[in-house]
MIGU-64189 format. One record per atom (N, C-alpha, C): x, y, z. Coordinates in steps of 0.2 Angstrom, whole numbers, plus 5000, padded with zeros to 4 digits. Layout:
XYZ/...
END
This chain:
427544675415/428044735414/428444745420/428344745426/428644755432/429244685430/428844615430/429344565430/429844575423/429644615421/430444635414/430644695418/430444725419/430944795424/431244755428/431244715431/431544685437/432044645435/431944585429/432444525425/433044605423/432844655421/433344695416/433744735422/433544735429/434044785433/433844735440/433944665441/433844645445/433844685455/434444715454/434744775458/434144815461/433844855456/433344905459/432844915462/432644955467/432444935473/431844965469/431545015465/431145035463/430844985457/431044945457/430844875452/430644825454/431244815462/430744765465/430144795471/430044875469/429444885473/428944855468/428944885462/428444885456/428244835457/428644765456/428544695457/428144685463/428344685469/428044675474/427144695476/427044745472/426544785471/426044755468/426344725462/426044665459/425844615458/426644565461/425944525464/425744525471/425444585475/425144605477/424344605477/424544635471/423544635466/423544605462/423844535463/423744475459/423644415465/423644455470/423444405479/424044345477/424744365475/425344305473/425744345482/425444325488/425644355495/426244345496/426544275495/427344255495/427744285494/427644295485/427944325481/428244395482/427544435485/427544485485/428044525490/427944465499/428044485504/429044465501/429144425496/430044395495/430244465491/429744505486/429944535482/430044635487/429644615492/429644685497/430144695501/430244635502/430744615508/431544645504/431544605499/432244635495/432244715494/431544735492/431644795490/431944835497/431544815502/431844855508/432744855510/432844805510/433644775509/434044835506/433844845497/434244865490/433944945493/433444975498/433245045496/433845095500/433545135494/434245195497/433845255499/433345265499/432945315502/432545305505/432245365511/431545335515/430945335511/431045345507/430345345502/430245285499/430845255496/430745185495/430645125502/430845135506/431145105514/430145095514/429945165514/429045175515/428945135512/428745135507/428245105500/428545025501/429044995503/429344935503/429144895508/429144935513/428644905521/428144895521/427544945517/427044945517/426444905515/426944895509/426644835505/427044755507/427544755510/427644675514/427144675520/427044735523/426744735528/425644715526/425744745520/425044725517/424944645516/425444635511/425544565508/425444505517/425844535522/425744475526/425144485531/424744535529/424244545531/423544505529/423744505522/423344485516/423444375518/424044365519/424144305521/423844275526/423744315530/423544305538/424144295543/424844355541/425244335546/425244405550/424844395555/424644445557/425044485562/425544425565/426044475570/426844515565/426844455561/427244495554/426844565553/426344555551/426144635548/426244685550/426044675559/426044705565/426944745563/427344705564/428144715564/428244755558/428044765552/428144795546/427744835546/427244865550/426944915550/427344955554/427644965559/428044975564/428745015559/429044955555/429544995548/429145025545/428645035542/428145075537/428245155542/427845145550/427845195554/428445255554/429045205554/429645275554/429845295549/429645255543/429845295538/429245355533/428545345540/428245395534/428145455532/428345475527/428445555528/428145605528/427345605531/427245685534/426745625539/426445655544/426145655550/425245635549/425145625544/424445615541/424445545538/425145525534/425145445534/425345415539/426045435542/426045415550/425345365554/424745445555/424045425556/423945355553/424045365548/423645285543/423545235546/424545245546/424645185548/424445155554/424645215559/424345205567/423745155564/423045185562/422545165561/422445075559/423045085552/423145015550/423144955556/423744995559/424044925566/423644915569/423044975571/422544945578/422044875573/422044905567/421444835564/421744795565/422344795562/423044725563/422844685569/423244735575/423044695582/422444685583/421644715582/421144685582/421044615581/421444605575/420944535572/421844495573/422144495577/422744475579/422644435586/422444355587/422344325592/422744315595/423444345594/424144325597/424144415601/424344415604/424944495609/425244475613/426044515610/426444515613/426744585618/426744585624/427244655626/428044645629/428244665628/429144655630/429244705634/429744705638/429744755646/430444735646/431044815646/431744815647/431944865650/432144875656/432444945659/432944935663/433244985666/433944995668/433745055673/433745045679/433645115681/434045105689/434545165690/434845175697/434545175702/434545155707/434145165713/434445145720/434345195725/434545185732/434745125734/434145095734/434045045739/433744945735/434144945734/434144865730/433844805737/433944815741/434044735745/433144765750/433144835750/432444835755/432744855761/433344895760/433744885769/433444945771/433644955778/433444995784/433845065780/433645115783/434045185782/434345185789/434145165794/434745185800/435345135801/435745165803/436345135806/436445105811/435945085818/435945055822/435045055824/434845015827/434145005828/433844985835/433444985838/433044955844/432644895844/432844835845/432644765842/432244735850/431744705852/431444655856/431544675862/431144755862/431344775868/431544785874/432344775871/432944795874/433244865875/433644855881/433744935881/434244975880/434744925874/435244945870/435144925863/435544965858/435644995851/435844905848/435644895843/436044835838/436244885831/436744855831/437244885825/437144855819/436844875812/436644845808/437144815803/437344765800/437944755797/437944785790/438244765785/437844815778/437544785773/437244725775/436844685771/436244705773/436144725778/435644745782/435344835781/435644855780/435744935779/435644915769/435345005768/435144995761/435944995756/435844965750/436344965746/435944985740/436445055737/436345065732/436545035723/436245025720/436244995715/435945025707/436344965702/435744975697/435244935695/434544935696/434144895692/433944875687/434244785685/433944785677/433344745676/432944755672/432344715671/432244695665/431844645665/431644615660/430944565660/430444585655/429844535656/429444525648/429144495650/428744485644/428044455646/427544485641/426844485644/426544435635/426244395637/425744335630/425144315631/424644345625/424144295629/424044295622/423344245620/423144215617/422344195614/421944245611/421344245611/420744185607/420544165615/420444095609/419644095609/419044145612/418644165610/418444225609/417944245605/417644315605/416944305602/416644365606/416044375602/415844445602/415244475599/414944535599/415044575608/414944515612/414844535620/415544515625/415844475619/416444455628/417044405623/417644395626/418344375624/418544355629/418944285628/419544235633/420044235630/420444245635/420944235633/421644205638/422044145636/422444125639/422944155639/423344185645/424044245647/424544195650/425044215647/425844185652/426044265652/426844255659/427244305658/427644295660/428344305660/428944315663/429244355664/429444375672/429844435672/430544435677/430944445677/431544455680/431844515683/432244505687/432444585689/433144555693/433844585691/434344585696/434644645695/435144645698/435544725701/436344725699/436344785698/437244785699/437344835705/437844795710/437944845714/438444915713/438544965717/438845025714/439245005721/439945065718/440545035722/440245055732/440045115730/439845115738/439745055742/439045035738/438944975740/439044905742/439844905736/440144845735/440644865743/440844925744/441444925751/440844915757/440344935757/439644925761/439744855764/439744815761/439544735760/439944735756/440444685757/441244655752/440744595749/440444555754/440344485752/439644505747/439444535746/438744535743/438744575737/438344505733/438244515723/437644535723/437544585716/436944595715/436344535713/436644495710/436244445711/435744395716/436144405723/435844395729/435144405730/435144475728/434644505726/434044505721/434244475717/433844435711/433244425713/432644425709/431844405708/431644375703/431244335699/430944345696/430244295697/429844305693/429044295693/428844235685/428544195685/428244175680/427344145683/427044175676/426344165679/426044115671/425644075674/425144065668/424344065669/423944095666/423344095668/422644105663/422244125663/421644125658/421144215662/420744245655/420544315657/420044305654/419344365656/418944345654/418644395654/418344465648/418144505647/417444505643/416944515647/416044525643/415844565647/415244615642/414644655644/414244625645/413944645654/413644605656/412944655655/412844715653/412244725651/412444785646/411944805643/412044845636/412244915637/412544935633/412945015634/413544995640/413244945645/413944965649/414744935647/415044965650/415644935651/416044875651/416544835650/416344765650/416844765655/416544695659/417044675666/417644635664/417944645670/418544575666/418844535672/418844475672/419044425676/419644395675/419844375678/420644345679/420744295683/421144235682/421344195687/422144165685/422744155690/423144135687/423544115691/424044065688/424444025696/425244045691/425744065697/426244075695/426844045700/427244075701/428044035705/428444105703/428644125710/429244165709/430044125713/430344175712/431244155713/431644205715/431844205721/432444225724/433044195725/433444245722/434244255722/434444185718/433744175711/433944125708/433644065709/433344065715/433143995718/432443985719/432043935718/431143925719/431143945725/430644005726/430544025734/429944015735/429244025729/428544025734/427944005726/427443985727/427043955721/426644005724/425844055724/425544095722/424744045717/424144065718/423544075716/423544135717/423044165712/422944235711/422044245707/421744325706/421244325703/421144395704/420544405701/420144475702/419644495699/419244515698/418744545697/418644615695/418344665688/418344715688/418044745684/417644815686/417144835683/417344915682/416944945678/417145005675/416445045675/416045085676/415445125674/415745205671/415445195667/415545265665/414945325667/415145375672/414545405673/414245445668/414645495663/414545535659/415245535655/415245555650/415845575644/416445575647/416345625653/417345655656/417345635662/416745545668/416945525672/416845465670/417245425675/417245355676/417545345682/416945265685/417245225690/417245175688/417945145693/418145105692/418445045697/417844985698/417944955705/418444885704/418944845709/418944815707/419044755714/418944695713/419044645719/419844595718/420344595721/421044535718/420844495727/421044445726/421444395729/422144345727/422444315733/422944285732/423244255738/423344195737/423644155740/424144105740/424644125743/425444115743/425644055748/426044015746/426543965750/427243955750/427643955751/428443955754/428643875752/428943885747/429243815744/429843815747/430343855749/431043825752/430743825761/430243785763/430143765769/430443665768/430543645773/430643565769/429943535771/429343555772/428543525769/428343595767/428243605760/428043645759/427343615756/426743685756/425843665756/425943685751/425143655749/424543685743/424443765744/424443805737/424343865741/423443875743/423043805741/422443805745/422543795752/423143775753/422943765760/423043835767/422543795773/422343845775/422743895777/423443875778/424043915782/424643945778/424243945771/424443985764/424444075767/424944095766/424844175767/424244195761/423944255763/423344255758/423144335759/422944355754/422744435756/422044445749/421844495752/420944515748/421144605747/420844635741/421044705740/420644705736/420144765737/419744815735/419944875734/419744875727/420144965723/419444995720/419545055723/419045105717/419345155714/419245195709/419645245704/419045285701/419345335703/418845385699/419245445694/419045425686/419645445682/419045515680/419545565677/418945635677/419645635670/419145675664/419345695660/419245785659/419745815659/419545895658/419645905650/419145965650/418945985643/419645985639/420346045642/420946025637/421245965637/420845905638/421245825639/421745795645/421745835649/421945825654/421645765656/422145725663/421745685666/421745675673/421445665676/421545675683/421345625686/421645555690/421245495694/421245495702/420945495705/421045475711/420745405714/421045375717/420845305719/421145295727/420745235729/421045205736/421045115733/421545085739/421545025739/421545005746/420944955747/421044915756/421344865753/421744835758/422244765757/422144745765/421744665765/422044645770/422344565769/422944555774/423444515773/423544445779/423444395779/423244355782/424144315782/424444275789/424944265787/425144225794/425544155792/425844115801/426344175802/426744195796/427044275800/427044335802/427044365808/426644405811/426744495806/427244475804/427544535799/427544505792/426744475791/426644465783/425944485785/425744505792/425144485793/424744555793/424444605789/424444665791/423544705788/423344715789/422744775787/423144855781/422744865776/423344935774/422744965768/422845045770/422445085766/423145125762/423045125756/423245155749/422945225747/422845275745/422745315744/423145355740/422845375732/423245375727/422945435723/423145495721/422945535715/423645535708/423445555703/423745565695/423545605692/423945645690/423745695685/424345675677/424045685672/424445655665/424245735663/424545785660/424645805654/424545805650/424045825644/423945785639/424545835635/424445905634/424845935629/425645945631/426045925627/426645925628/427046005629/427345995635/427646055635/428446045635/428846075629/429446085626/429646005622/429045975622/429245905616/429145865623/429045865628/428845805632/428145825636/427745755639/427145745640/427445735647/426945755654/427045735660/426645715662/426745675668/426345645673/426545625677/426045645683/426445635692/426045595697/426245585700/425845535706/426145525713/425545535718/425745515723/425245455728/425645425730/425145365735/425445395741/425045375745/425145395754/424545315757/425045265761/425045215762/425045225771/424645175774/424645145781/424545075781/425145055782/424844985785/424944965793/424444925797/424344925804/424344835804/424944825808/425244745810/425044745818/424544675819/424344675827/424944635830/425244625829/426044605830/426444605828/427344595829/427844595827/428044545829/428744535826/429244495832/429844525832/429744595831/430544655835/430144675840/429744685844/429444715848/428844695850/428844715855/428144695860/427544735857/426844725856/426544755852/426344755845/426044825843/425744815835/426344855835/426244845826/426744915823/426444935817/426344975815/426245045812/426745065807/426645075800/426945105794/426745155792/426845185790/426545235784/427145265779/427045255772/427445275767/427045315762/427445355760/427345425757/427845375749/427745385744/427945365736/427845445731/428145465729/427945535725/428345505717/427945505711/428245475705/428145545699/428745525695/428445585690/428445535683/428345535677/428445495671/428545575666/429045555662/429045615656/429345565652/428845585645/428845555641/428845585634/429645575628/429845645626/429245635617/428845655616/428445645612/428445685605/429245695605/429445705598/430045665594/430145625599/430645565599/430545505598/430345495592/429945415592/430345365587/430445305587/430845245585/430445215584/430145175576/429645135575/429245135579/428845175581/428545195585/428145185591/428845205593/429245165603/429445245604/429145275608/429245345613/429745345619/430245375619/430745365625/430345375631/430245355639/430145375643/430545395651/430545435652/430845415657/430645425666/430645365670/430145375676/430745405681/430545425687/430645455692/430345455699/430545415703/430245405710/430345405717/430145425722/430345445728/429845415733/430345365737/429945335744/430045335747/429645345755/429845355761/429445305764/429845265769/429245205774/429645235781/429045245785/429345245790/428745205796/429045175802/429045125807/429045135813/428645105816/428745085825/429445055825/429445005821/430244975822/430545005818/431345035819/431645055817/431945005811/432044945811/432144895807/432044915801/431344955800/430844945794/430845015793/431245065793/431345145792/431745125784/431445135780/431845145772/431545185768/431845215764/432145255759/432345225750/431945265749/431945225740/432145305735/432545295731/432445325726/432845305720/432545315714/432545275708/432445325701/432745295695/432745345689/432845305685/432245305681/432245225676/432045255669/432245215663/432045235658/431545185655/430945175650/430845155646/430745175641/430245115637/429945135630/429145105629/428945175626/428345165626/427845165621/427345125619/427245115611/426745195611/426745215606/426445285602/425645285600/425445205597/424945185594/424745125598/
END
């Protein structure tokens, strides 16, 4: 009946729902996902746009094409109309991603910020204990700018069981700038591009409970390469280790151990980054998350990082200190959350001065996130953040501020 409604008005989108529905519960999956696909094309309202998604989105489920489905739940998500299918769906996708050995995350932002290159906030300095001022040129001083980003996160789940999951991770991330006019008469001769980074890692993760009720640990190891101003700058091993206890319902601790070890490929002999004179650092985190009765959340954490390095200013000791508070209930259609870290790191040398030298930065961030504003459901965000470092050497006195947008998944 559906395939005579359809041969009589090939056009209508409510005929090619019929159909697609069909052979649906005829398991004819092809058919189905070709006959939904059109319908979505031919619909003229959100109600057809709904029922047309949902069922391609079922049909590719039914096939095993699980990142499809994923993508047509997400169309099914904005068109459903009241807040209780919405739910469903939500619910649908996570089974999806569950039994989905593929994830993917995509990462895009644009956000304005002070200081692009990492320069100093003053305008002249006291350099190698001399007993006059050095003029900083303006490549040297901060330039304000825009930052664009881009990255992507992959893994790949190639085992599971009742107790623990592997999985193989790639990522790529990029980041350059545009500079703002100030910055451009600042520094005539300097592109944002100069200023370029990006990261590419590949590696293997590895998540099991190691005893019953508890929490599962997750391990990591991964070798990557990053790039400045475009150009191969340094190869990296990496790792960690990380445990979670739950002490009760509304606490949890959360320990973890990273290392990493770094080499400098624009030297002309560049090492193994096993070798011994690899810059290298060890960091120890703990967190303690509290949940309050109206769903608040509240984390406190520290990080020790210590830094091993042939250069005297890579070479450093540093305590982090970090609390968050997230809002759970939206006030005026946005969710909030704030954060502050307060950092020391302590260098037993330099080479601007005779002596150790001493940091400490102050970082204050907000997130609002507008939680009545959602796009196949992708939440606008937008962050907010305020840095201050300050130094024995004036060299290393900087100043950050930044207002970034993204998006962020709802489900």
């Amino acid at each position: 009946m559906a395939l005579a409604a359809h041969q009589a008005n090939p056009a209508d989108a409510n005929h090619l729902i019929a159909l697609a529905r069909a052979e649906l519960a005829l398991k004819n999956f092809d058919a189905a996902i070709a006959a939904g696909s059109q319908a979505w094309q031919r619909a003229t309202s959100d109600g057809q746009r709904f029922v047309a998604a949902d069922t391609v989105a079922a049909a590719h489920f039914n096939a095993r094409n699980l990142t499809r489905s994923q993508f047509w739940l997400r169309r099914t998500r904005q068109y459903a109309p009241n807040q209780a299918t919405a739910d469903r769906v939500a619910q649908d996708y996570a089974t999806v991603r569950a039994q989905n050995p593929w994830s993917t995350n995509l990462r895009f932002g644009a956000s304005p910020t002070s200081n692009i290159n990492n320069g100093s906030t003053n305008q002249e300095v006291k350099l190698f204990d001399l007993p006059f001022l050095f003029q900083l040129n303006g490549e040297a001083k901060a330039l304000s700018g825009v930052e664009i980003t881009a990255g992507a996160d992959v893994s790949y789940r190639l085992s599971v069981s009742e107790t623990a999951a592997t999985y193989a991770t790639g990522s790529v991330d990029f980041r350059t700038y545009s500079l703002s006019k100030s910055a451009q008469d600042q520094a005539p001769d300097a592109l944002g591009r100069d200023f370029s980074d990006g990261t590419v890692t590949a590696g293997i993760s590895h998540r099991r409970i190691l005893r019953e009720n508890a929490l599962p640990a997750a391990f990591s190891l991964l070798i990557g390469q990053t790039y400045y101003s475009e150009d191969l700058h340094s190869r990296f091993l990496a790792g960690s280790i990380a445990q979670g206890f739950e002490i009760d319902p509304d606490n949890t601790i959360d320990l973890s151990l990273a290392f990493r070890s770094q080499t400098d490929l624009t030297s002309d002999t560049p090492k193994s980054v096993l070798d011994r004179t690899a810059d290298r650092s060890l960091q120890f985190g703990l967190n303690w998350r509290h949940g309050f009765a109206w769903s608040d959340i509240l984390t406190l954490g520290a990080i020790v990082n210590r830094s091993t390095s042939q250069n005297s200013d890579s070479e450093f000791r540093s305590v982090t200190y970090r609390a968050n508070y997230a809002i759970a209930d939206p006030v005026l259609g946005m969710k909030f959350a704030f954060g502050v870290d307060a950092e020391t790191r302590s260098f037993d040398a330099t080479r601007f001065q005779s002596g150790a030298r001493e940091d400490v930065a102050l970082t204050l961030s907000l997130d609002v996130e507008f939680a009545d504003i959602e796009f196949y459901g992708f939440l606008p965000v937008v962050n907010a953040q305020l840095k201050r470092n300050r130094s024995d050497v004036d060299l290393f006195d900087r100043d950050y501020r930044s207002l970034g947008f993204d998006l962020r998944s709802s489900f």
